[in-house]
C-alpha positions in Angstrom: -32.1 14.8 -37.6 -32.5 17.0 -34.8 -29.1 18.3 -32.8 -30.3 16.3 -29.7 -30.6 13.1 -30.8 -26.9 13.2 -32.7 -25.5 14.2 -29.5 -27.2 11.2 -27.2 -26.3 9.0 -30.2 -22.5 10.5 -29.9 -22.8 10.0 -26.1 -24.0 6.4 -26.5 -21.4 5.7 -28.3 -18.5 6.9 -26.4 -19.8 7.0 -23.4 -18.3 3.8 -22.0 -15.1 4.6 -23.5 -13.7 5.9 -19.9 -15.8 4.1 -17.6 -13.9 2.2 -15.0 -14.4 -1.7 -14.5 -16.0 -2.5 -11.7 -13.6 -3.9 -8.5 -13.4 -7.6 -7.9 -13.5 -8.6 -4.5 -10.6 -10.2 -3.1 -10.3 -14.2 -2.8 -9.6 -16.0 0.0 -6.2 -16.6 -1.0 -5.3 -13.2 -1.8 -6.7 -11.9 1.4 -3.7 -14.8 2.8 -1.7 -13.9 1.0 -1.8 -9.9 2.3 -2.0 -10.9 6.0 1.5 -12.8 5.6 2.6 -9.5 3.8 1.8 -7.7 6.7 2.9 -9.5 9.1 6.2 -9.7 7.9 6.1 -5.8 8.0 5.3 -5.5 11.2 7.6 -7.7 12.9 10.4 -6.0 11.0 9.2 -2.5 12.8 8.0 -1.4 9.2 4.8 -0.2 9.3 5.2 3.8 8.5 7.2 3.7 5.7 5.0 0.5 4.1 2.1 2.9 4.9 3.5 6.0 3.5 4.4 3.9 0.4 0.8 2.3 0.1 -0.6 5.6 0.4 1.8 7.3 -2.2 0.9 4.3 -4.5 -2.7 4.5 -4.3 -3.3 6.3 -7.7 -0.4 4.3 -9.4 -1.7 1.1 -8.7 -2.7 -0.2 -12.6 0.6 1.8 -13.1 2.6 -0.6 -11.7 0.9 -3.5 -12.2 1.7 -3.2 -15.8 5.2 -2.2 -14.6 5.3 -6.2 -12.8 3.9 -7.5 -16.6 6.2 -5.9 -18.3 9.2 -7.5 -15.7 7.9 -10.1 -15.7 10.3 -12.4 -17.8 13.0 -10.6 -15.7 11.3 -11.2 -12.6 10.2 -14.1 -13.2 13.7 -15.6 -13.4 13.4 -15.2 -9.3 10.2 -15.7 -8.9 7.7 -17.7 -9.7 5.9 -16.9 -12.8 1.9 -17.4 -11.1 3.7 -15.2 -8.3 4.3 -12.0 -10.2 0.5 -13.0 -12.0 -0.9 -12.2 -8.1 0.7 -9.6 -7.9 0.0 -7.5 -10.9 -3.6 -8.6 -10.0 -3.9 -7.3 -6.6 -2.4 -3.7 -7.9 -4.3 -3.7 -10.0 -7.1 -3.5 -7.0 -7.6 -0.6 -5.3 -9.2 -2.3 -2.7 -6.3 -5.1 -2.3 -3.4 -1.8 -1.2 -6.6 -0.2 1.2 -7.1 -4.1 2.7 -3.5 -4.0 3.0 -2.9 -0.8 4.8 -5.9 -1.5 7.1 -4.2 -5.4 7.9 -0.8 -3.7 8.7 -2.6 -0.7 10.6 -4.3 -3.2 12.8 -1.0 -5.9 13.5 0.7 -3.2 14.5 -1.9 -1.4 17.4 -1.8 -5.7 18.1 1.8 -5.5 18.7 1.9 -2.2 20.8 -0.5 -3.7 22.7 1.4 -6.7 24.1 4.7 -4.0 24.0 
């Protein structure tokens, strides 16, 4: 047994053990659900500090989706159960808090143009 082939046998054998799962894209209902989020931002006047929390949230987005599971029989006592479900899902998306940012970016050029 040659070096080589023990180490691409080691490789194969690990080598998925950090891979990253592959994004989901968002549903329909999910993408409704993040315009009415962002609406409600913008007509309260706020969109910089929802976009400087988005952006300082990007990398801690599983993070806190397992912070909304583990709440979750707290939470849940406010809201609905399926409610904090979709929301530990879409943190867990990367692309659901970029989607986001982009929705509230553009409601709010929409609103300083009829300012």
């Amino acid at each position: 047994m040659s070096l080589r082939s023990s180490a691409e046998r080691w490789k194969k054998a690990v080598g998925h053990a950090f891979a990253m799962p592959s994004e989901k894209p968002l549903s329909d209902e999910q993408k409704e659900w993040l315009q009415k989020l962002a609406h409600k931002v913008c007509e309260r006047n706020l969109t910089a500090p929802a976009l400087l929390m988005l952006e300082s949230l990007r990398p801690l987005g599983f993070v806190s989706s397992q912070a909304v599971v583990f709440f979750k029989p707290i939470v849940s006592l406010v809201f609905p159960p399926e409610r904090c479900d979709e929301v530990a899902a879409l943190l867990e998306n990367r692309s659901a808090l970029e989607s986001l940012a982009e929705v509230i970016e553009e409601c709010d050029r929409r609103k300083g143009r009829t300012q």
